[in-house]
PDB file of N, CA, C and O in Angstrom:
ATOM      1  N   UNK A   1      36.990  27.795 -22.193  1.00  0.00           N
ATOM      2  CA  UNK A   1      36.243  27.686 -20.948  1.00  0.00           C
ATOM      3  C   UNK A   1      36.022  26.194 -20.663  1.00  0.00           C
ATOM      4  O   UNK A   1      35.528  25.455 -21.514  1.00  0.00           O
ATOM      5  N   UNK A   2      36.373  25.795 -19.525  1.00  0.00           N
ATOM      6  CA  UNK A   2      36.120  24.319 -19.066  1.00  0.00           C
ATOM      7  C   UNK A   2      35.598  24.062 -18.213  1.00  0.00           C
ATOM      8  O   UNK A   2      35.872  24.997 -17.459  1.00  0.00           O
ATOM      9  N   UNK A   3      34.838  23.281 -17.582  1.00  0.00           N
ATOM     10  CA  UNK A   3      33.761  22.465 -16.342  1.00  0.00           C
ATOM     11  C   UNK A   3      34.773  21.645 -15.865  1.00  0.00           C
ATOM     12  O   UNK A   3      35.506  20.856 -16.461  1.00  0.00           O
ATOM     13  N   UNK A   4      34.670  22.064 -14.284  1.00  0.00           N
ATOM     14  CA  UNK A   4      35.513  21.245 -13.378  1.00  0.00           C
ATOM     15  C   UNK A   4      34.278  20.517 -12.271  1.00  0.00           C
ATOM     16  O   UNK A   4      33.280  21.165 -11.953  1.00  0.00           O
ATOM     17  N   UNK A   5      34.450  19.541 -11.922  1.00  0.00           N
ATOM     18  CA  UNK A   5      33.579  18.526 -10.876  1.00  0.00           C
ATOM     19  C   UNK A   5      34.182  18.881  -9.143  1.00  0.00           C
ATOM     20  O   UNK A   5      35.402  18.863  -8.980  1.00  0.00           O
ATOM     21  N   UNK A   6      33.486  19.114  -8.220  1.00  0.00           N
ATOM     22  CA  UNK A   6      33.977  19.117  -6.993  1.00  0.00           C
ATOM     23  C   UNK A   6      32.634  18.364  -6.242  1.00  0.00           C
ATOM     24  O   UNK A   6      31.461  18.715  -6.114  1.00  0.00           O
ATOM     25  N   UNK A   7      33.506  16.981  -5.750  1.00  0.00           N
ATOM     26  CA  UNK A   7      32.557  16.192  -5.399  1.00  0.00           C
ATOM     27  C   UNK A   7      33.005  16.495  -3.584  1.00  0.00           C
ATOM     28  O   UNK A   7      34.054  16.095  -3.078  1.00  0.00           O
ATOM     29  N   UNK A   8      31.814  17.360  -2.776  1.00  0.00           N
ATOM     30  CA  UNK A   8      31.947  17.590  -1.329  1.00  0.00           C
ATOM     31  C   UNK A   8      31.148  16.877  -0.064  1.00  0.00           C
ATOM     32  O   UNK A   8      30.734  17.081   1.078  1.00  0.00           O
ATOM     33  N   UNK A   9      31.256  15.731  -1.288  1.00  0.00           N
ATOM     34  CA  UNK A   9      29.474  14.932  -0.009  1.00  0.00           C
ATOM     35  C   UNK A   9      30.185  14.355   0.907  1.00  0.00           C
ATOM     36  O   UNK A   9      31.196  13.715   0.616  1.00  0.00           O
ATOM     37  N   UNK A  10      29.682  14.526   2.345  1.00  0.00           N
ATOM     38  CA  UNK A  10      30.278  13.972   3.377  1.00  0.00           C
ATOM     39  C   UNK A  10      31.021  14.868   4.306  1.00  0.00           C
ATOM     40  O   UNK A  10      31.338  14.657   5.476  1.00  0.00           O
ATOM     41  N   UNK A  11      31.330  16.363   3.226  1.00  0.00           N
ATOM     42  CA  UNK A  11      32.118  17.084   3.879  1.00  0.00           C
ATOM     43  C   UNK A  11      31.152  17.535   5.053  1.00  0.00           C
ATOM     44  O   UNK A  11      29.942  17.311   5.054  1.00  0.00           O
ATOM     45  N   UNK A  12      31.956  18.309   6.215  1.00  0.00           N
ATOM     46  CA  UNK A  12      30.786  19.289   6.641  1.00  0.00           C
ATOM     47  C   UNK A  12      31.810  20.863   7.035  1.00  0.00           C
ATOM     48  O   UNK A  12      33.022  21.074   7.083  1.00  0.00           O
ATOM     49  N   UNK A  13      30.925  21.486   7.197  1.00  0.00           N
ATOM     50  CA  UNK A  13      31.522  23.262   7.129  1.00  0.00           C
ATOM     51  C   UNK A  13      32.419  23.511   8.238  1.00  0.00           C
ATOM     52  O   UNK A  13      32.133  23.350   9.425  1.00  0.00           O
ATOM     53  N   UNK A  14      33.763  24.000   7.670  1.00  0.00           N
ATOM     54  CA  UNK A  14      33.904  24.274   6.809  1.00  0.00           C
ATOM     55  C   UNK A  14      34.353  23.813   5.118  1.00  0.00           C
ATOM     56  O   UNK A  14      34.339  24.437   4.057  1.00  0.00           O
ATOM     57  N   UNK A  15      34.723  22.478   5.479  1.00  0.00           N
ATOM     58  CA  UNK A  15      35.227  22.160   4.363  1.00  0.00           C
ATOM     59  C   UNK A  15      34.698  21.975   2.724  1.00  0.00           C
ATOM     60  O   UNK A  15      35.418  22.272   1.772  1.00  0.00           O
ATOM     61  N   UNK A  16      33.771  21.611   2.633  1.00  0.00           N
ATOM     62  CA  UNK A  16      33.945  22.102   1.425  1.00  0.00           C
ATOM     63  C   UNK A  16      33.541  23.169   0.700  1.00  0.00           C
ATOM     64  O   UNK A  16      33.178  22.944  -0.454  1.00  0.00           O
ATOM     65  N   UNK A  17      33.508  24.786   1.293  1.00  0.00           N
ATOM     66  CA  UNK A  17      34.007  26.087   1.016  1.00  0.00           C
ATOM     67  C   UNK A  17      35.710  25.710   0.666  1.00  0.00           C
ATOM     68  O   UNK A  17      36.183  25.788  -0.468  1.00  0.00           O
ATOM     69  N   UNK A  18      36.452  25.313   1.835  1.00  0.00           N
ATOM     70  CA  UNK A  18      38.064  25.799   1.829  1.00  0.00           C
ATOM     71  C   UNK A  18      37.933  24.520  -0.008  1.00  0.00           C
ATOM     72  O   UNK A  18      38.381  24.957  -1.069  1.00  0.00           O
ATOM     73  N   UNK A  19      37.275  23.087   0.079  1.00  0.00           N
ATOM     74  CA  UNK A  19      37.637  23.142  -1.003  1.00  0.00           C
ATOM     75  C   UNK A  19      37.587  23.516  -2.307  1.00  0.00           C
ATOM     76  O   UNK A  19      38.424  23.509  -3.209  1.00  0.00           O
ATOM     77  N   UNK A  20      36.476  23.834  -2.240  1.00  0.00           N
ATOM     78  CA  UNK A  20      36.026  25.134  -3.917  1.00  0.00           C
ATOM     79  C   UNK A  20      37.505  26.156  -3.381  1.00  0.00           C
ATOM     80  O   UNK A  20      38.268  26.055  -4.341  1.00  0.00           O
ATOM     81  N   UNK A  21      37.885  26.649  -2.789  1.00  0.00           N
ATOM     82  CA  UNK A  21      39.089  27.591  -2.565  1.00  0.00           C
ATOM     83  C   UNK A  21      40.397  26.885  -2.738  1.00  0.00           C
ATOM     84  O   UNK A  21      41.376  27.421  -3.256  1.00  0.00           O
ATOM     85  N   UNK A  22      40.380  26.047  -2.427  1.00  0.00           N
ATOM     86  CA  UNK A  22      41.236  24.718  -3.162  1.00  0.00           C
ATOM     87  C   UNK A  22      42.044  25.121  -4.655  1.00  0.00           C
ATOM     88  O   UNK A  22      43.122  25.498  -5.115  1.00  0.00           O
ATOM     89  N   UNK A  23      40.537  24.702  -5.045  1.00  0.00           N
ATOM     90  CA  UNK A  23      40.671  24.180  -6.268  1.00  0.00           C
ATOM     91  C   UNK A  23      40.883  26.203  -7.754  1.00  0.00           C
ATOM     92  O   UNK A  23      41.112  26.434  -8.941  1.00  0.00           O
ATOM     93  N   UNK A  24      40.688  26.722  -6.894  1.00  0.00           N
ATOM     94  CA  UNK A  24      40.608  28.182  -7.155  1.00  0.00           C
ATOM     95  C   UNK A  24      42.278  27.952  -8.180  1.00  0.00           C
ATOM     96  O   UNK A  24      42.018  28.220  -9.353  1.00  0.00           O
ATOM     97  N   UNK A  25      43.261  27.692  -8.070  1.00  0.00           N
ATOM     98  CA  UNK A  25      44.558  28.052  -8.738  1.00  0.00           C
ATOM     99  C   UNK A  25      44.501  27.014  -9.887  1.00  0.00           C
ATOM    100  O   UNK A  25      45.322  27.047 -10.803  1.00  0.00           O
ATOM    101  N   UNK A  26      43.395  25.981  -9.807  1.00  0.00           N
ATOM    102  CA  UNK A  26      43.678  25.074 -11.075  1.00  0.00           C
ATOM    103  C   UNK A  26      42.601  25.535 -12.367  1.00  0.00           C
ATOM    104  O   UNK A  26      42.452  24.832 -13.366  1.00  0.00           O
ATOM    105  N   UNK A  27      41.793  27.021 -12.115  1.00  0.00           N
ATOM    106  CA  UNK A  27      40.850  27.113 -12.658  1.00  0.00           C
ATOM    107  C   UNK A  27      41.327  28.669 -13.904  1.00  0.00           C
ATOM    108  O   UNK A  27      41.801  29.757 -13.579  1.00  0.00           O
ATOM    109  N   UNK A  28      41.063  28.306 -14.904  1.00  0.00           N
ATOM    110  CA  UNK A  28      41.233  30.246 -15.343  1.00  0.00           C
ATOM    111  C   UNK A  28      39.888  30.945 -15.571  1.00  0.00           C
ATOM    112  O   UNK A  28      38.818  30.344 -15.670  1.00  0.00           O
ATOM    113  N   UNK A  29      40.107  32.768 -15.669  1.00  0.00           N
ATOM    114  CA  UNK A  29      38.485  33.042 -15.805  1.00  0.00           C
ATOM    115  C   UNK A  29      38.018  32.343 -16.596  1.00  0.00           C
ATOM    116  O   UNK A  29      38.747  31.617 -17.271  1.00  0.00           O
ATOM    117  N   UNK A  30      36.425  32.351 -16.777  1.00  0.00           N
ATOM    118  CA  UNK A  30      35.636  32.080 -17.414  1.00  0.00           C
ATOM    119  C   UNK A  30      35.247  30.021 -16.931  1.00  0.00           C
ATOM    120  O   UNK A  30      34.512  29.406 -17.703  1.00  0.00           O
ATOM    121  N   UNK A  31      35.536  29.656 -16.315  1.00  0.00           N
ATOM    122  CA  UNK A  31      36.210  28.470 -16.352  1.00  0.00           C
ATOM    123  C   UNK A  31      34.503  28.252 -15.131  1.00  0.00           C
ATOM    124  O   UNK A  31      34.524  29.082 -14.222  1.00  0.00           O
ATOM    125  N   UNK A  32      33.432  27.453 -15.104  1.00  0.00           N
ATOM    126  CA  UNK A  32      32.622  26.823 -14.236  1.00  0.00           C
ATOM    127  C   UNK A  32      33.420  25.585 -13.945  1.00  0.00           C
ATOM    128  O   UNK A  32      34.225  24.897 -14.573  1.00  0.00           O
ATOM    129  N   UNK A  33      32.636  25.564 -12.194  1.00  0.00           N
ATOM    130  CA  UNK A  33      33.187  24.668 -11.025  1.00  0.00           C
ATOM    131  C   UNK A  33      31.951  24.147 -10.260  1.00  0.00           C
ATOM    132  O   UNK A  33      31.393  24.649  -9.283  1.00  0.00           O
ATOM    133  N   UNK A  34      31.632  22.918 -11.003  1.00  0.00           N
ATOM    134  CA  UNK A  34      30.453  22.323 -10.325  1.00  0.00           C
ATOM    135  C   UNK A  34      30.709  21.681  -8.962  1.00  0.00           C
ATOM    136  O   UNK A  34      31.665  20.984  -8.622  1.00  0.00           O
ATOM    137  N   UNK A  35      29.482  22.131  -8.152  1.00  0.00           N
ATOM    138  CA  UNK A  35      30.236  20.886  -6.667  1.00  0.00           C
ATOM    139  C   UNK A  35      28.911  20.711  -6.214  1.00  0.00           C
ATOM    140  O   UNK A  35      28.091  21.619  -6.085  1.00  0.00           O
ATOM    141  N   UNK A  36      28.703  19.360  -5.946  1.00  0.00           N
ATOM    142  CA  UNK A  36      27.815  18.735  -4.966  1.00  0.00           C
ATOM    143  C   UNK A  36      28.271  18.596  -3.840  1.00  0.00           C
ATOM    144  O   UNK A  36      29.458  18.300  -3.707  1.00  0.00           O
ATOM    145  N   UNK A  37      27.314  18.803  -2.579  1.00  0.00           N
ATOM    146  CA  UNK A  37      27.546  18.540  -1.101  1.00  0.00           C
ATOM    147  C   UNK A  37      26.195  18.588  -0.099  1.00  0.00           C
ATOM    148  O   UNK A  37      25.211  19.315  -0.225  1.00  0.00           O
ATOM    149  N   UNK A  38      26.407  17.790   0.719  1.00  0.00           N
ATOM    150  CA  UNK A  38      25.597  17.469   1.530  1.00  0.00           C
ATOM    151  C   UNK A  38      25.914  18.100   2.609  1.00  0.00           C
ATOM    152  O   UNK A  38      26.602  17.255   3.182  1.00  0.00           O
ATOM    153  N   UNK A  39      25.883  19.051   3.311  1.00  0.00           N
ATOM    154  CA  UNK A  39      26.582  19.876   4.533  1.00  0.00           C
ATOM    155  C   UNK A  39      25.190  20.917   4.300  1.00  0.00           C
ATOM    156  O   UNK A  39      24.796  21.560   3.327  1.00  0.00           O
ATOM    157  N   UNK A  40      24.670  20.731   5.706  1.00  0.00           N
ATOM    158  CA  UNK A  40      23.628  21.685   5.758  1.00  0.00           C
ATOM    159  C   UNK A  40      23.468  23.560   5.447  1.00  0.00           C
ATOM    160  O   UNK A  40      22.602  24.432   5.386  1.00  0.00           O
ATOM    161  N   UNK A  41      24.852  23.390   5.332  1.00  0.00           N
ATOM    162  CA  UNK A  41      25.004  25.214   5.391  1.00  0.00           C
ATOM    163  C   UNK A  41      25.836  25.510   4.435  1.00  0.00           C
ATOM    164  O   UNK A  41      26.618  26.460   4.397  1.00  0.00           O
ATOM    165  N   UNK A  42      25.640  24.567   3.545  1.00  0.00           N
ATOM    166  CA  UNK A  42      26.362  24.552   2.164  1.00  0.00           C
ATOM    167  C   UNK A  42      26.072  25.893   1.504  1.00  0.00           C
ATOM    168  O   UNK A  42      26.924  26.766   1.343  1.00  0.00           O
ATOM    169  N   UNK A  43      24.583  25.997   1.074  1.00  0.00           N
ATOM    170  CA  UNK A  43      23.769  27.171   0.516  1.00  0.00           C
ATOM    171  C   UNK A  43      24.362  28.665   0.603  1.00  0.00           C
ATOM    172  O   UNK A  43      24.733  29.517  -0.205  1.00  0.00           O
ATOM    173  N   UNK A  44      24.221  28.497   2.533  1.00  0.00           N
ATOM    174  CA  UNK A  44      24.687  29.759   2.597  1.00  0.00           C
ATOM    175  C   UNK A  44      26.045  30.149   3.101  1.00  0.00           C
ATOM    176  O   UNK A  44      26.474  31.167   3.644  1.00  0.00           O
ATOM    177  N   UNK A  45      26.438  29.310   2.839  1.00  0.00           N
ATOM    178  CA  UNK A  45      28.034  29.401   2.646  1.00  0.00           C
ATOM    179  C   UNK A  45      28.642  29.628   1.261  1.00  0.00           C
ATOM    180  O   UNK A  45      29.486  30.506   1.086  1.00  0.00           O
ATOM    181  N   UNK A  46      28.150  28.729   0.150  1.00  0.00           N
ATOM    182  CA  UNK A  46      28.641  28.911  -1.045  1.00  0.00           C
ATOM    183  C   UNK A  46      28.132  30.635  -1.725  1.00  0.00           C
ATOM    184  O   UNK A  46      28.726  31.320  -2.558  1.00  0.00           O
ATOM    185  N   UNK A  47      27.097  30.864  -1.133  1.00  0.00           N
ATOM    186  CA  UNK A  47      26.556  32.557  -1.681  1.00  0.00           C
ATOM    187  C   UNK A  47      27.162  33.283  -1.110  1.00  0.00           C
ATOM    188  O   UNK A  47      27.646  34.076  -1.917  1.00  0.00           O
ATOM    189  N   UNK A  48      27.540  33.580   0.179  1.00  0.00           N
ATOM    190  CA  UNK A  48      28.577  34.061   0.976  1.00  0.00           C
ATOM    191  C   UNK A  48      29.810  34.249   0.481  1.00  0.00           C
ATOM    192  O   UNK A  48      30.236  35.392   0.318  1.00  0.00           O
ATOM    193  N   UNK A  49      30.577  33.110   0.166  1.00  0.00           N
ATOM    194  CA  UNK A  49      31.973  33.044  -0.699  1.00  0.00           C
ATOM    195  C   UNK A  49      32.114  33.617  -1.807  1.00  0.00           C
ATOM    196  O   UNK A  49      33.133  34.282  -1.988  1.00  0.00           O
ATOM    197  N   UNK A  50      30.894  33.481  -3.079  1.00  0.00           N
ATOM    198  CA  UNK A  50      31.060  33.995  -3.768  1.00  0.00           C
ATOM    199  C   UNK A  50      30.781  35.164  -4.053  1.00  0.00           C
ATOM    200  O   UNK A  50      31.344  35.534  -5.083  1.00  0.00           O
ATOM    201  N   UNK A  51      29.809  36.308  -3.319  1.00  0.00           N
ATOM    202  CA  UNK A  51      29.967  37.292  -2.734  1.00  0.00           C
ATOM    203  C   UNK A  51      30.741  37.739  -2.399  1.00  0.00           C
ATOM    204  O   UNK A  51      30.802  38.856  -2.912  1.00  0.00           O
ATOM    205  N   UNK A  52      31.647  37.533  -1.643  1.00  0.00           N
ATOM    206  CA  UNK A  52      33.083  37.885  -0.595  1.00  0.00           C
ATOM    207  C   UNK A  52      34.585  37.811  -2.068  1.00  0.00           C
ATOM    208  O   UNK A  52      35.544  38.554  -2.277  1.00  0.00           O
ATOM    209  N   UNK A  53      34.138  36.678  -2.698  1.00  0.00           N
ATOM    210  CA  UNK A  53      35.309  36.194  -3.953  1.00  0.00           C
ATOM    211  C   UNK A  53      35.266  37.365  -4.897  1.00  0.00           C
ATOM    212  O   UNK A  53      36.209  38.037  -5.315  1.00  0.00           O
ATOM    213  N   UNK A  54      33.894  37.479  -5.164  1.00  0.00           N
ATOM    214  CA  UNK A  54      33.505  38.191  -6.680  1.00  0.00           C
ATOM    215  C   UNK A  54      33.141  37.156  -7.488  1.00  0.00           C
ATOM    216  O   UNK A  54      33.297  37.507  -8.657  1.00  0.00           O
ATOM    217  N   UNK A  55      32.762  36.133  -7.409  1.00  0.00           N
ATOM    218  CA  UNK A  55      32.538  34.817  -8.353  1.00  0.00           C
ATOM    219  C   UNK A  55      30.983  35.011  -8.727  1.00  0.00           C
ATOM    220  O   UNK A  55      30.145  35.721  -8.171  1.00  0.00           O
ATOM    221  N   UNK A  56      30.868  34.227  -9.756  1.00  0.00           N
ATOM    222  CA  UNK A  56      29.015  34.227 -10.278  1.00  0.00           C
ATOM    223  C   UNK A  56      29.068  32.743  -9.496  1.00  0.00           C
ATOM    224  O   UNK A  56      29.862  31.813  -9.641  1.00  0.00           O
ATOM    225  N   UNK A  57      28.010  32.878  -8.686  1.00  0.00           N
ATOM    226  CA  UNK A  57      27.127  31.591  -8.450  1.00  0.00           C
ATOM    227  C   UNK A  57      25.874  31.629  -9.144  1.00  0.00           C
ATOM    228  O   UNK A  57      24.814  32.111  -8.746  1.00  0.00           O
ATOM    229  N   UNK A  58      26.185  30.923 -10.495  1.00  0.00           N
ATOM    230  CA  UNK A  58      24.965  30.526 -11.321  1.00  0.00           C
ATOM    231  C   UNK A  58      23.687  29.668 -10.517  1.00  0.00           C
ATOM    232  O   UNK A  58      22.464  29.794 -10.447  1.00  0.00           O
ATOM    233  N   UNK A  59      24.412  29.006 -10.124  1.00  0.00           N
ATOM    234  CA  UNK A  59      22.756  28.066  -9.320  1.00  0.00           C
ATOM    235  C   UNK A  59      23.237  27.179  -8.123  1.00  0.00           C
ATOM    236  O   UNK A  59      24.195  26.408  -8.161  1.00  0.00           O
ATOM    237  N   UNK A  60      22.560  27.374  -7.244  1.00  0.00           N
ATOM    238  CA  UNK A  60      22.230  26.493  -6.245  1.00  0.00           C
ATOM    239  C   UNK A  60      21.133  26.106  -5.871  1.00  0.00           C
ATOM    240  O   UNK A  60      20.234  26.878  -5.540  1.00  0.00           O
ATOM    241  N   UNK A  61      21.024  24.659  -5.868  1.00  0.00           N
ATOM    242  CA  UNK A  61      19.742  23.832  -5.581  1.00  0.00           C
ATOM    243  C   UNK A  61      19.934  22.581  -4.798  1.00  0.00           C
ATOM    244  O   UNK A  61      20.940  21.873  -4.783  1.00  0.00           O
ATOM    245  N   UNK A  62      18.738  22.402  -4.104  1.00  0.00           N
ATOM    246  CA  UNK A  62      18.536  21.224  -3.044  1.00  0.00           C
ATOM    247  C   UNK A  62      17.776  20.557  -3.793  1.00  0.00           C
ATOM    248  O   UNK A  62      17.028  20.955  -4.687  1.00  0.00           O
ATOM    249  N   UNK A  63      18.046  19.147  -3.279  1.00  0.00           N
ATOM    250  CA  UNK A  63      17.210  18.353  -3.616  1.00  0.00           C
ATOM    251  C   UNK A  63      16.392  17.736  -2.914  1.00  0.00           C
ATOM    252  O   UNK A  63      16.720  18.102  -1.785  1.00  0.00           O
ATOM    253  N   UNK A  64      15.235  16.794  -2.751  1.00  0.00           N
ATOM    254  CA  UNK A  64      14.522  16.296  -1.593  1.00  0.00           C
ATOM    255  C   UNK A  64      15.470  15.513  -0.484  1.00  0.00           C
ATOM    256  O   UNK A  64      15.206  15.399   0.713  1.00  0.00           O
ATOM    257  N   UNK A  65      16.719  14.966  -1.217  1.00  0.00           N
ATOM    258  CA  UNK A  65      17.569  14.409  -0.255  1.00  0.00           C
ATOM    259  C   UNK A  65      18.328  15.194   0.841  1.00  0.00           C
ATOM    260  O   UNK A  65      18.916  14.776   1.839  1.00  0.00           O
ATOM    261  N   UNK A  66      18.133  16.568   0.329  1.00  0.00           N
ATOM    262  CA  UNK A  66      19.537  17.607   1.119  1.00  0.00           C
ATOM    263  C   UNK A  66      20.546  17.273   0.324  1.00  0.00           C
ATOM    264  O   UNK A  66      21.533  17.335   1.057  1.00  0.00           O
ATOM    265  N   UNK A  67      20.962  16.888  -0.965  1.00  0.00           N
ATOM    266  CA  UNK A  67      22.005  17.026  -1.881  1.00  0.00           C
ATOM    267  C   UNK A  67      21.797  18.438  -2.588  1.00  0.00           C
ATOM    268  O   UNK A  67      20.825  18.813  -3.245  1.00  0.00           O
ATOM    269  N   UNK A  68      22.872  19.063  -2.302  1.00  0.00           N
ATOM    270  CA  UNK A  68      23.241  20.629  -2.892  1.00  0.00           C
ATOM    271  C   UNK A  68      23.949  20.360  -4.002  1.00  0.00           C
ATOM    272  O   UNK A  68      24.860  19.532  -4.008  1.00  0.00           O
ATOM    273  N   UNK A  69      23.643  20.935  -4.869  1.00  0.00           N
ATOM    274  CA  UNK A  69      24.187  21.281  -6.496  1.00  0.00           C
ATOM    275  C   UNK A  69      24.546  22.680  -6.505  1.00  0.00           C
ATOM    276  O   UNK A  69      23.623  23.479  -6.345  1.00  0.00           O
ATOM    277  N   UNK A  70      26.106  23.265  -6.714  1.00  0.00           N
ATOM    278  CA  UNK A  70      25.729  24.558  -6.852  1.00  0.00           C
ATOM    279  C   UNK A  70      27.368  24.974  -8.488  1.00  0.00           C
ATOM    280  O   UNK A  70      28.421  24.397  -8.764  1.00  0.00           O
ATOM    281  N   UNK A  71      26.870  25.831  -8.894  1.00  0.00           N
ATOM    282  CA  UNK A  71      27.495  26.291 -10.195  1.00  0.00           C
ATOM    283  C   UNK A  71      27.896  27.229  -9.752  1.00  0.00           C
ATOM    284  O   UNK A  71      27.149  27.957  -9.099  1.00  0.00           O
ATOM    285  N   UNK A  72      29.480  27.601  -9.991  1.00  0.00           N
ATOM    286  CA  UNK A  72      29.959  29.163  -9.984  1.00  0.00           C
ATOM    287  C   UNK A  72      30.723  28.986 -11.066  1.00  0.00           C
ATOM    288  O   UNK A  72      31.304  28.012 -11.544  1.00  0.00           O
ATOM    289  N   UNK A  73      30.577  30.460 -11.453  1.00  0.00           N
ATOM    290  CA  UNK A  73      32.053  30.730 -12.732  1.00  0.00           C
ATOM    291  C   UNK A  73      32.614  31.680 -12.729  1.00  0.00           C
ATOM    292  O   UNK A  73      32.058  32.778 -12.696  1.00  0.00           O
ATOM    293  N   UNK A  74      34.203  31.461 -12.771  1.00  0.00           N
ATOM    294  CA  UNK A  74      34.667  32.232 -11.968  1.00  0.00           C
ATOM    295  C   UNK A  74      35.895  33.380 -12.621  1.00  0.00           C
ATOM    296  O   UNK A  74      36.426  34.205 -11.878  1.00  0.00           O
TER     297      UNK A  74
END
């Protein structure tokens, strides 16, 4: 099992959903995919996806800045 980094700051929606979907063929099960992003509808976009995927979204959190942290494993 390995930790992959997806750095999405700057993106805004849709993009960095399509890129966590991206990065989907470089990953095997069991495998967490960290991504930070600043895109206001990050939250409920990333719970959405992984809902829709079948993926665990372990955590998503804001910070006082509006920097989103969110964990899936997939």
């Amino acid at each position: 099992m390995a930790t992959q980094k997806l750095n999405a700051l700057g993106l805004k929606c849709p993009q960095p959903i399509l890129k966590v979907a991206a990065m989907l063929p470089q990953l095997q099960p069991g495998d967490i995919l960290e991504i930070e992003a600043d895109c206001p509808s990050f939250p409920n976009d990333i719970k959405a996806w992984s809902q829709r995927t079948g993926k665990t979204l372990l955590l998503c959190n804001t910070d006082a800045n509006g920097k989103h942290s969110a964990q899936i494993q997939i």
